[in-house]
Steps between C-alpha positions, in 0.01 A plus 500: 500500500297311246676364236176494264480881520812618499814477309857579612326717762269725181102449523386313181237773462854771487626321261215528263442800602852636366461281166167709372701773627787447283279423216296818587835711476667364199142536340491829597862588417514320157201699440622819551834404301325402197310820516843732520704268255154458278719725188780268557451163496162282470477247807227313607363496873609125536889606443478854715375314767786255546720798398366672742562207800819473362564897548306537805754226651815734402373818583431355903866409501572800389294699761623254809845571347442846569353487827421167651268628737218611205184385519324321261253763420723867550471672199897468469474130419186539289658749323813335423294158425267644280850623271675195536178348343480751278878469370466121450220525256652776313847280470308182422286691262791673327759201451143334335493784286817485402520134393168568328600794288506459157781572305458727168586338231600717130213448248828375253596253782128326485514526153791300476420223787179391318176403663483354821303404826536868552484669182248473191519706143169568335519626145167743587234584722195537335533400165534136316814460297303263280188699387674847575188581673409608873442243683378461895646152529868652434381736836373207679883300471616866631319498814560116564880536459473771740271339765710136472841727630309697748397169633817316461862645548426812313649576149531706261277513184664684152202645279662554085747206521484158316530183661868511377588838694460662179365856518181575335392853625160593631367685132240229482400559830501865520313507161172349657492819708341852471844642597760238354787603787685344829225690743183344321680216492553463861164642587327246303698207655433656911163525390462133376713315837305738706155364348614119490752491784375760739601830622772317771682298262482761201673759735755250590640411131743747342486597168728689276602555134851456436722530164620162360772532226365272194704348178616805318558692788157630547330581796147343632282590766479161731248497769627350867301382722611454852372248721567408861343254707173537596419496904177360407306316206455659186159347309468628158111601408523472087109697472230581716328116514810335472643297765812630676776297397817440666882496312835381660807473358643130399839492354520722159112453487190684631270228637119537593388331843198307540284582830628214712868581386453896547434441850762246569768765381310770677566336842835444449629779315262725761442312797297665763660676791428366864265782556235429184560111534370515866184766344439261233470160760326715738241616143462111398412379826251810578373386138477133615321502830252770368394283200425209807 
């Protein structure tokens, strides 16, 4: 037998062979996990696929527990493979979920626990305290509160509340619209994240108008904005020839990145699954050895 060739009696060539397979199956099983479980939880291809090893590896001692003479390819151990795969991404999708789930917290609660790395009051969102006028720099800090959560930890943004936790009310707000009322309100603001944030991250922030109890017992309209992590970048496009700019969240401040720094944080807080790193090494050499 040659030693060069063979291994504990298994051609070299086998063993390969049943490594591409493996990768082949789990690709192929995560796959089709991520597509059934795609309203549950959000994976990438990277994690299904060693979910899917992992699984694949229970679900044949399952089948051999049930009948050790299976094959490898009956449709009994498939079968029961492609579930066991199936069942370890849902579990390992929803314990994630569960640790990830944000807890509601009372408007009178934030109120009361200030400002934070996760919570900011603005007094209005369209209109300057100072001059008393509309102005599109009070909508600009808006939309670059809510792009620095979606690309940090998430957060939650109050709209009618001074930096104390005060409650102002949203009557200078709701007076710079045709319709001064909640709905306007709330169309105006999906209108302007959709147009500076994009239609993704827009859809992903939750907005409501809730009733804050003020000094002398009165009740204010307070506008809360809901946002969770983003599972991608969030660039902020201030006008039409404006450069996209790109907000994180630093502390109680909302802090502009430069170019170099944007994509520094980008590759960490994103970083590319094995699939897209592999395209994009396979892209830059392509690139390289056709500009020789």
């Amino acid at each position: 037998m040659d030693v060069g060739a063979y291994e504990f009696g298994v051609p070299v060539w086998v063993t390969a062979g049943a490594l591409l397979v493996v990768l082949l199956v789990a690709l192929v099983f995560g796959a089709v996990s991520r597509w059934l479980l795609r309203r549950y939880a959000r994976l990438d291809i990277t994690t299904c696929i060693v979910l899917s090893i992992l699984g694949s590896a229970i679900g044949l001692f399952i089948a051999g527990a049930i009948d050790r003479d299976l094959r490898l390819w009956s449709v009994l151990t498939v079968a029961v493979t492609l579930i066991s795969s199936i069942v370890t991404i849902a579990v390992y999708g929803a314990v994630a979920a569960h640790f990830q789930r944000q807890q509601h917290v009372g408007l009178t609660d934030l109120l009361a626990a200030g400002e934070s790395d996760r919570v900011e009051f603005k007094s209005t969102a369209r209109v300057n305290m100072r001059t008393g006028d509309k102005d599109p720099r009070m909508e600009h800090v808006i939309v670059k509160t809510i792009s620095a959560f979606l690309n940090a930890s998430g957060g939650t943004l109050l709209v009618g509340v001074d930096d104390d936790g005060t409650p102002l009310g949203l009557d200078r707000d709701y007076a710079t619209l045709k319709v001064p009322d909640a709905d306007r309100f709330e169309l105006w603001l999906r209108d302007l994240l959709t147009t500076t944030l994009g239609q993704n991250a827009a859809a992903a922030v939750g907005v409501t108008i809730e009733d804050a109890t003020a000094d002398g017992g009165r009740t204010l309209p307070v506008c809360r904005i809901n946002c969770a992590p983003s599972p991608r970048p969030v660039y902020l496009r201030p006008g039409k020839s404006a450069s996209p700019e790109f907000w994180v969240r630093t502390g109680n401040s909302t802090r502009q990145l430069t170019v170099d720094q944007a994509a520094d944080y980008v590759m960490n807080r994103w970083p590319l699954g094995a699939g897209a790193a592999a395209a994009a090494q396979f892209r830059a050499v392509v690139r390289v050895a056709v500009e020789r």
